[in-house]
C-alpha positions in Angstrom: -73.8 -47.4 50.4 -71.1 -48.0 52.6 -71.3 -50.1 55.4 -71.5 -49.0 59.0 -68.0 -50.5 59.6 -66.4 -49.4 56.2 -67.4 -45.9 57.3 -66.0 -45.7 61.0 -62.3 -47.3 59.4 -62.7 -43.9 57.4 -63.8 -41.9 60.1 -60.8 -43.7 62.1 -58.2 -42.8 59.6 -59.3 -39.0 59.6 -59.7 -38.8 63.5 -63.3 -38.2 63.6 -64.9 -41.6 64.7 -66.5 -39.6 67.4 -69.1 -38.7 64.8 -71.0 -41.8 65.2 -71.1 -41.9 68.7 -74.9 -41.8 68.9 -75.1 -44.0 65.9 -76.3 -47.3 67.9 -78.9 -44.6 69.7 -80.9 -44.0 66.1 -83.9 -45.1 64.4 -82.9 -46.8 61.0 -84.5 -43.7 59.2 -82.2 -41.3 60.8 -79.6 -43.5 60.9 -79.1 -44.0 57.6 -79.0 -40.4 56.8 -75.8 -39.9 59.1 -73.9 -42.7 57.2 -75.0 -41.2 54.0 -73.7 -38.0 55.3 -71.0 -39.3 56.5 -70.2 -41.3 53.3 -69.9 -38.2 51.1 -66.7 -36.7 53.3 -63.5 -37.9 51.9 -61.4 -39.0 54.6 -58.3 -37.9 53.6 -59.8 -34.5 52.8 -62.1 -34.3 56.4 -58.7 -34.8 58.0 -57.0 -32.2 56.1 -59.9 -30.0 56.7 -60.4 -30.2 60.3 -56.2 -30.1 60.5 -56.6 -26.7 58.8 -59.0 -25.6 60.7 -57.5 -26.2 64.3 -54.2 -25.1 62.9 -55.7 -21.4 61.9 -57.3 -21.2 65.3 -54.5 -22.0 67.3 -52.1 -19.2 65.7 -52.3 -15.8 67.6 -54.7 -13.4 67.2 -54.3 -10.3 65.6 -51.6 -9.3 62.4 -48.7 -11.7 61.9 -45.7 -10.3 63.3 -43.8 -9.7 60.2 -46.7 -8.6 57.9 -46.5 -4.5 58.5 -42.7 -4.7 56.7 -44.2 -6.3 53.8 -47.1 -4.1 52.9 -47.0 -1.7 50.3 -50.3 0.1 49.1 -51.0 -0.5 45.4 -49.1 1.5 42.5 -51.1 4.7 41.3 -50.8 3.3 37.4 -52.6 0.0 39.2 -55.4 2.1 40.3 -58.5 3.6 38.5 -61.1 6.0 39.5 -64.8 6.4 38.7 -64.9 9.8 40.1 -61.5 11.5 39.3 -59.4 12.1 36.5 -60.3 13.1 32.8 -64.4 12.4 32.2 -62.9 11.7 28.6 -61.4 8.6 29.7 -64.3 7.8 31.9 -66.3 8.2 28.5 -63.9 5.3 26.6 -64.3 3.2 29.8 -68.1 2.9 29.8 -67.8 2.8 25.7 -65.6 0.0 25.9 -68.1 -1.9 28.6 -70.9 -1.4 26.4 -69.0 -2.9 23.3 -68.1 -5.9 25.4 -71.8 -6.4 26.6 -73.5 -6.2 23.1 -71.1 -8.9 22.0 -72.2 -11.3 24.7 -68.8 -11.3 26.2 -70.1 -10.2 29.7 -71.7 -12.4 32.3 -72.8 -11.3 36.1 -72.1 -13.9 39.3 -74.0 -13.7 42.3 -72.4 -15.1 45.1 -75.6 -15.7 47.1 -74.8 -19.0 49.7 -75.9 -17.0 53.1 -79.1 -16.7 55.0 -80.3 -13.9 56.4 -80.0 -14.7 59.9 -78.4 -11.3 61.4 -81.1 -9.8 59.7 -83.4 -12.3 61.9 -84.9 -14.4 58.9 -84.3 -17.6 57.8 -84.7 -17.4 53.7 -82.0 -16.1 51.9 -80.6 -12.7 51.6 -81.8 -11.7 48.1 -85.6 -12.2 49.2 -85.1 -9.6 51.8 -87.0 -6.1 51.5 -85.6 -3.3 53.0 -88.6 -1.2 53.1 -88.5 1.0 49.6 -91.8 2.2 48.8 -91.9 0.0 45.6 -91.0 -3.1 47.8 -88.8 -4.2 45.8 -86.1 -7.1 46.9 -82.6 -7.5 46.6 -83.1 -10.1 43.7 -85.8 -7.6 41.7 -83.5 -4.7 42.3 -80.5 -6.7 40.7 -82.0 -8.1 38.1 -83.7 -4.9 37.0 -80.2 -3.8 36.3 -79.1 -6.5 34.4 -82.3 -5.8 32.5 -81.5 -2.4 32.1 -77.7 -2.7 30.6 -78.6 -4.9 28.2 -81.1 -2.3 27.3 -78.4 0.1 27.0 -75.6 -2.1 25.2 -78.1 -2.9 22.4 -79.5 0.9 22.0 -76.1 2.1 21.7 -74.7 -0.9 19.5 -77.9 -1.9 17.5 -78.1 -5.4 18.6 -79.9 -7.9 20.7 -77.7 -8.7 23.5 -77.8 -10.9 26.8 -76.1 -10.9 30.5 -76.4 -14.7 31.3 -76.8 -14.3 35.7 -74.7 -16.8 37.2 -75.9 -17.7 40.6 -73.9 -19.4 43.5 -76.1 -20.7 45.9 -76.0 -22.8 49.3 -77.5 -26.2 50.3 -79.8 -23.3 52.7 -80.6 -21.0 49.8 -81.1 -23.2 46.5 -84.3 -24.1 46.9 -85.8 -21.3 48.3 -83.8 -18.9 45.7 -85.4 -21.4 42.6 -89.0 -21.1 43.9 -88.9 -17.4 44.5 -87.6 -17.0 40.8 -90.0 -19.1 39.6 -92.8 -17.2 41.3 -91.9 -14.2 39.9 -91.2 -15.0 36.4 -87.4 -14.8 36.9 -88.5 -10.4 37.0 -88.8 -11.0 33.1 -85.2 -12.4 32.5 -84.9 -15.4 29.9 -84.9 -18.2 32.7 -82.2 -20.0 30.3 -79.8 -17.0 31.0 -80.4 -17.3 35.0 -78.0 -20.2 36.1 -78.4 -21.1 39.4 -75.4 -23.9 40.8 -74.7 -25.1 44.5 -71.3 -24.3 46.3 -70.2 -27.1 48.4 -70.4 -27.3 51.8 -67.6 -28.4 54.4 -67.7 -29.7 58.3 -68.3 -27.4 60.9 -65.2 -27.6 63.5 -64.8 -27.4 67.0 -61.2 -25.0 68.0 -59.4 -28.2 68.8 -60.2 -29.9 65.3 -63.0 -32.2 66.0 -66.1 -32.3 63.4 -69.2 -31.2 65.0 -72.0 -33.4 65.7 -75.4 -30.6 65.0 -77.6 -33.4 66.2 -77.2 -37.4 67.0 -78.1 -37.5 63.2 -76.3 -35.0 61.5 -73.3 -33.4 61.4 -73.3 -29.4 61.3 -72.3 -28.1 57.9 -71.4 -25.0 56.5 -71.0 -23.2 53.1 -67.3 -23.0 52.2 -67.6 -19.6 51.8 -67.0 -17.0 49.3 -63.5 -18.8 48.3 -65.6 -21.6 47.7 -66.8 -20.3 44.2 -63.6 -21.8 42.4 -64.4 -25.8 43.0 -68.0 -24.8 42.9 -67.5 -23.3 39.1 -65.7 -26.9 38.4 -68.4 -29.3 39.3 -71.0 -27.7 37.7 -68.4 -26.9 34.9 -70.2 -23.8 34.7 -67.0 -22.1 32.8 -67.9 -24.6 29.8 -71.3 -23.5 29.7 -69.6 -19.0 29.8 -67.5 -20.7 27.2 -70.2 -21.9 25.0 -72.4 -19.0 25.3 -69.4 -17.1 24.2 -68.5 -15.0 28.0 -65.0 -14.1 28.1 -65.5 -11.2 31.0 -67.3 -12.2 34.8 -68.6 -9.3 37.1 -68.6 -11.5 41.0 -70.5 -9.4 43.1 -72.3 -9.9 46.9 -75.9 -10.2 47.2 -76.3 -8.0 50.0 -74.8 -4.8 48.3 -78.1 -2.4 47.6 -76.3 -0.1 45.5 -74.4 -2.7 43.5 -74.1 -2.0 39.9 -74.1 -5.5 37.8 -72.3 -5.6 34.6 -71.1 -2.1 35.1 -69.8 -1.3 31.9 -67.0 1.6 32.9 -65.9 -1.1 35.4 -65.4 -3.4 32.3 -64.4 -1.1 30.0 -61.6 0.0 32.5 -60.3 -3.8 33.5 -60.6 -4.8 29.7 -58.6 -1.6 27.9 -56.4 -2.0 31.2 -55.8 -5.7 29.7 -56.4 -7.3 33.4 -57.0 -10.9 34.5 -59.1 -10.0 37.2 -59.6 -6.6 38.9 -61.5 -5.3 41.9 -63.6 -2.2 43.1 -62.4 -0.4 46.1 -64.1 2.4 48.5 -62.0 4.7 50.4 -62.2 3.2 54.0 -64.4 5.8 56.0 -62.4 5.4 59.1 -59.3 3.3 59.8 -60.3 0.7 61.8 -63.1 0.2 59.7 -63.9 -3.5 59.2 -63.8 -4.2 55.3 -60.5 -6.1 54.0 -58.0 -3.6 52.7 -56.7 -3.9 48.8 -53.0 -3.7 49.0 -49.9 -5.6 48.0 -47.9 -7.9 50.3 -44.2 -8.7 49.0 -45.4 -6.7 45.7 -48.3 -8.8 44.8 -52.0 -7.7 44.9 -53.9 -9.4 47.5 -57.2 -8.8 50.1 -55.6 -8.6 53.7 -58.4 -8.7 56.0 -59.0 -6.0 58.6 -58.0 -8.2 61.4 -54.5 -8.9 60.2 -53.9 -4.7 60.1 -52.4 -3.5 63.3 -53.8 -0.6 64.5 -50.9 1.3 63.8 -50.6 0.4 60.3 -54.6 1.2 60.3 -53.4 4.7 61.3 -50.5 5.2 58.7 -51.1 8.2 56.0 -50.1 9.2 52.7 -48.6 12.2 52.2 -51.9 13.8 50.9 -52.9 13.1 54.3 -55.6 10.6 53.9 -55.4 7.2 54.7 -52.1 5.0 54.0 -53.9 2.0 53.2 -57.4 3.2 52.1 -58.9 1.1 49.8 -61.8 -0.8 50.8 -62.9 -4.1 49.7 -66.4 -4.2 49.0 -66.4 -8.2 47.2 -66.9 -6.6 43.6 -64.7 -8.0 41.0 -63.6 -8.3 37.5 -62.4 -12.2 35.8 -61.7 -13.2 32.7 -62.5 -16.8 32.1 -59.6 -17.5 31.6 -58.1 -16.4 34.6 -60.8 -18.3 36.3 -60.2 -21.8 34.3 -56.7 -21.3 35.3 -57.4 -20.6 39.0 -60.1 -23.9 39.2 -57.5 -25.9 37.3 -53.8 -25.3 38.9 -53.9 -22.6 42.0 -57.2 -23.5 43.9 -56.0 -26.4 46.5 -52.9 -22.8 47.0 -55.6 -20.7 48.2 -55.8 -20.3 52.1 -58.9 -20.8 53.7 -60.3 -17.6 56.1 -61.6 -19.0 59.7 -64.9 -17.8 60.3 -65.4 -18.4 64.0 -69.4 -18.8 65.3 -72.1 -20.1 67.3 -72.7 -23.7 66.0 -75.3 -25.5 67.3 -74.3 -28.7 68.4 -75.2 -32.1 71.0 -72.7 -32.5 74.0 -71.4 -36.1 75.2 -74.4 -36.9 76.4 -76.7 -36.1 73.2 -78.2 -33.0 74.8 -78.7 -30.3 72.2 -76.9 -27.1 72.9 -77.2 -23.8 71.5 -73.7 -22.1 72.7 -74.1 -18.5 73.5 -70.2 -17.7 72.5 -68.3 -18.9 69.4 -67.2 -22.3 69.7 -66.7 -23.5 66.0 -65.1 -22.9 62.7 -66.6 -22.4 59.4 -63.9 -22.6 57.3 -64.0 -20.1 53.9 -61.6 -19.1 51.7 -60.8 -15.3 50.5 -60.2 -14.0 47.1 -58.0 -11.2 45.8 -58.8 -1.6 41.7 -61.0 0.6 40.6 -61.9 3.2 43.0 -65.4 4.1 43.6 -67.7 6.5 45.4 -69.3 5.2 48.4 -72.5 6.6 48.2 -72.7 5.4 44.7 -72.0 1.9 44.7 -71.9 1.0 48.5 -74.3 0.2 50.8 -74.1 -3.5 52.6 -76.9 -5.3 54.2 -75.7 -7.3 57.2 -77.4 -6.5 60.2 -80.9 -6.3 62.0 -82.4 -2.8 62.3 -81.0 -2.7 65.9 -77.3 -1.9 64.6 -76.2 1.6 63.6 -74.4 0.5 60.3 -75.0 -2.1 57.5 -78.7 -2.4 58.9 -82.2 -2.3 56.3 -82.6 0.8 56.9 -79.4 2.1 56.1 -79.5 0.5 52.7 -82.6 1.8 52.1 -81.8 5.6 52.9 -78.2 5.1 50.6 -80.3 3.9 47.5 -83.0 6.6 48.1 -80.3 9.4 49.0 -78.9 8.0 45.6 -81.7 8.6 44.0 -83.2 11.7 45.0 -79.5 13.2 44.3 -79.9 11.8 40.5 -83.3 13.5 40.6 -82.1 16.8 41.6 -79.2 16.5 39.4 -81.4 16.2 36.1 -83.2 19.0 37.4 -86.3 18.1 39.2 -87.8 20.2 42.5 -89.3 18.9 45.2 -92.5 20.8 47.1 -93.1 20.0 50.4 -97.0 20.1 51.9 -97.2 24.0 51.5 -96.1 23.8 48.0 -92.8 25.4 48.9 -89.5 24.5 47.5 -87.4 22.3 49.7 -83.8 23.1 49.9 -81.5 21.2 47.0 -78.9 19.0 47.9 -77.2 17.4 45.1 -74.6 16.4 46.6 -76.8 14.9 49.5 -74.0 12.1 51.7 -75.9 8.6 51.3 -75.8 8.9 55.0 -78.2 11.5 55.3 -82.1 11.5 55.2 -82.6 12.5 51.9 -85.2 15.9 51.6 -87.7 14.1 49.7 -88.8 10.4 49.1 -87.2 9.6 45.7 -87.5 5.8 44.3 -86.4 5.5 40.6 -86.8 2.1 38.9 -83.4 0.7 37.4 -85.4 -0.3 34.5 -85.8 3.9 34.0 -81.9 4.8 35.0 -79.5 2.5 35.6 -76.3 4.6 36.9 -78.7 8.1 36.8 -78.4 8.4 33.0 -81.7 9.5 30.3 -84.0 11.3 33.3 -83.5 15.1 32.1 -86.3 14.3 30.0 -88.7 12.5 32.8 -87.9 15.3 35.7 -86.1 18.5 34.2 -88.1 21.9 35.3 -90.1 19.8 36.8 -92.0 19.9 40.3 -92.7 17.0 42.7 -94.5 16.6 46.0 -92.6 13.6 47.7 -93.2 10.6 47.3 -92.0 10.1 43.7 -91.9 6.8 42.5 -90.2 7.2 38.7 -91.1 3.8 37.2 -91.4 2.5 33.6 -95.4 3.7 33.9 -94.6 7.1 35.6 -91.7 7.5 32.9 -94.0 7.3 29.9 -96.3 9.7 31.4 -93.5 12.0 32.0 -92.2 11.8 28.6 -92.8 14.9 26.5 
């Protein structure tokens, strides 16, 4: 280890000696965890950081001046759709996807580094149960679906195929996300084919570039974000191990997406037969000023340009169709090849600019008081990535706040996927009785807004996209709640 004044010369030379103000004040036990802490930052790269960092947060809020004249929306031959167009097509698509899959070509990444602290818990997202009467997690619900593909892939292909899960975690959520795997048998995956690798994570910064000091001890750390996935994939050279096991194709996906469909093959089959290096799903925005990055191009290239560099007058703008101008929605759903990742990792990453996330970090004042601020007063620095259109109520369905918000709350994830899935019931033909034994009324094309009419949970290990359930539910009648699993399907089965 470095010594005490080895480490404040570096500190010194990035401007952040202030870091071991209190280091006099400390027990040797806590003591020497801030100087290994502090050994592990780089200085030239803590100065650059922090530079960054108070740089972004000094430029004026709101769109850059010039940006409006350089938008263009993305090219209609650039632009697929799951719901439009010739089913035909659609048909080749998901073909293709399943072809890819039962080659071993196709992997999944979970980008699971956050907490759930808006949701007010402390463990990670993907442990978090939004209330379905199966209580099933984020984590069982996803993996289910991997589970299910490969089912697919190698019914439709005759082979034994895999999905390897690629999961980016935090220094917050590795642990925890191992030992809740572990407890549950990995939900019947191969644990060799769940890969589970730690994003790194960068200083905290105060607006006028100062590393923040969480306690006397410690300095307060953050992920690097969802951007953060590119150096991650190098040290843990996890493209070496998708190139040994074969992967040429990567679905990145969210954790907190309910609805998410992993590995989705007409997704694939579209980027692949489209012969595209990476790719991305889009919603239509439901309102302008709605606050999901918007898929467009900026000086003809494709790029994410987040909702807070869209003035609202460009928000407003519309196509001659008379829907939005600039419409499609970023949902963080995206197609790689690997080697479009490899060359990203190797040559573009230190290009990419960093997004500033501004919160509430905890931190101690000059006197060594700890403070919890009740406004934003720091930085988390995080970098953004940069279609194929999708419905909403299909694939969409984000979980990001506490119960007390009217949007992107538990129980609006729970009513999309059980909306979902009462309309795939109804769809293959199954009624629904209420406590009189009367019919109640059919909706098929039920908004995954709405309460749907009947409680409807069906296992992605019995339907993956709503495909094979005309022989569980057609002509059939139900008295809510039906819970279609793998047991309830066999039964069902003529």
């Amino acid at each position: 280890m470095a010594s005490e004044a080895d480490l404040r010369a570096r500190l010194q030379r990035a401007g952040q000696q202030h870091l071991l103000r209190f280091c006099a004040e400390l027990a040797p036990e806590p003591r020497a965890a801030l100087l290994a802490q502090l050994e592990a930052l780089e200085p030239e790269a803590l100065r650059q950081h922090c530079q960054r960092a108070a740089a972004a947060c000094a430029r004026p809020p709101g769109p850059p001046p010039d940006l409006a004249a350089r938008l263009q929306p993305l090219p209609p031959e650039r632009v697929g759709s799951a719901s439009e167009g010739d089913p035909q097509t659609r048909r080749l698509w998901e073909e293709e996807g399943l072809h890819q899959i039962a080659l071993n070509k196709v992997a999944v990444l979970l980008l699971a580094g956050g907490q759930g602290t808006r949701l007010g818990v402390t463990y990670p997202k993907g442990m978090y149960q939004v209330g379905l009467p199966s209580q099933k997690t984020l984590y069982q619900l996803q993996a289910e679906r991997i589970r299910r593909v490969e089912q697919l892939a190698s019914e439709r292909h005759g082979t034994r195929c895999t999905v390897p899960w690629y999961i980016m975690t935090s220094e917050f959520t590795l642990g925890p996300t191992a030992k809740f795997f572990k407890e549950h048998d990995f939900f019947h995956l191969d644990p060799n084919n769940v890969i589970m690798f730690e994003q790194r994570m960068l200083p905290a910064v105060t607006f006028d570039g100062r590393a923040i000091l969480e306690r006397k001890d410690k300095v307060a750390m953050a992920p690097d974000g969802n951007g953060g996935l590119y150096s991650a994939l190098e040290d843990h050279q996890i493209l070496e191990d998708m190139e040994r096991r074969g992967v040429e194709f990567v679905h990145v996906y969210c954790v907190d997406n309910i609805l998410v469909r992993l590995a989705d093959p007409v997704f694939i089959g579209f980027c692949v037969l489209r012969g595209a290096d990476c790719g991305a799903k889009v919603v239509e925005k439901a309102y302008p000023e709605e606050p999901v990055g918007v898929v467009c191009q900026v000086d003809g290239v494709p790029q994410v340009v987040e909702y807070s560099e869209i003035s609202p007058e460009v928000a407003q703008l519309r196509a001659p169709g008379g829907g939005l101008l600039y419409n499609a929605g970023n949902i963080c759903n995206h197609f790689f090849t690997r080697d479009f990742l490899r060359m990203v990792t190797r040559e573009l990453e230190h290009l990419l600019q960093p997004h500033v996330a501004v919160k509430k970090v905890p931190y101690v004042d000059e006197h060594g008081n700890p403070v919890k601020p009740l406004q934003p007063n720091g930085i988390k620095m995080e970098k953004n990535f940069v279609a194929f259109q999708v419905l909403r109520e299909e694939e969409f369905s984000p979980l990001k706040n506490a119960d007390s918000a009217d949007r992107d709350s538990p129980s609006t994830s729970r009513r999309a996927l059980l909306a979902q899935h009462c309309r795939w019931a109804l769809q293959a033909g199954a009624r629904f009785l209420d406590v009189h034994g009367a019919r109640l009324p059919e909706q098929p094309s039920l908004p995954g807004s709405a309460e749907p009419p009947a409680i409807c949970e069906i296992s992605p290990l019995v339907s993956y996209a709503g495909e094979g359930l005309e022989e569980y539910l057609r002509g059939r009648e139900f008295r809510p709640p039906l819970i279609l699993d793998e047991a309830t399907a066999r039964e069902l089965q003529p």
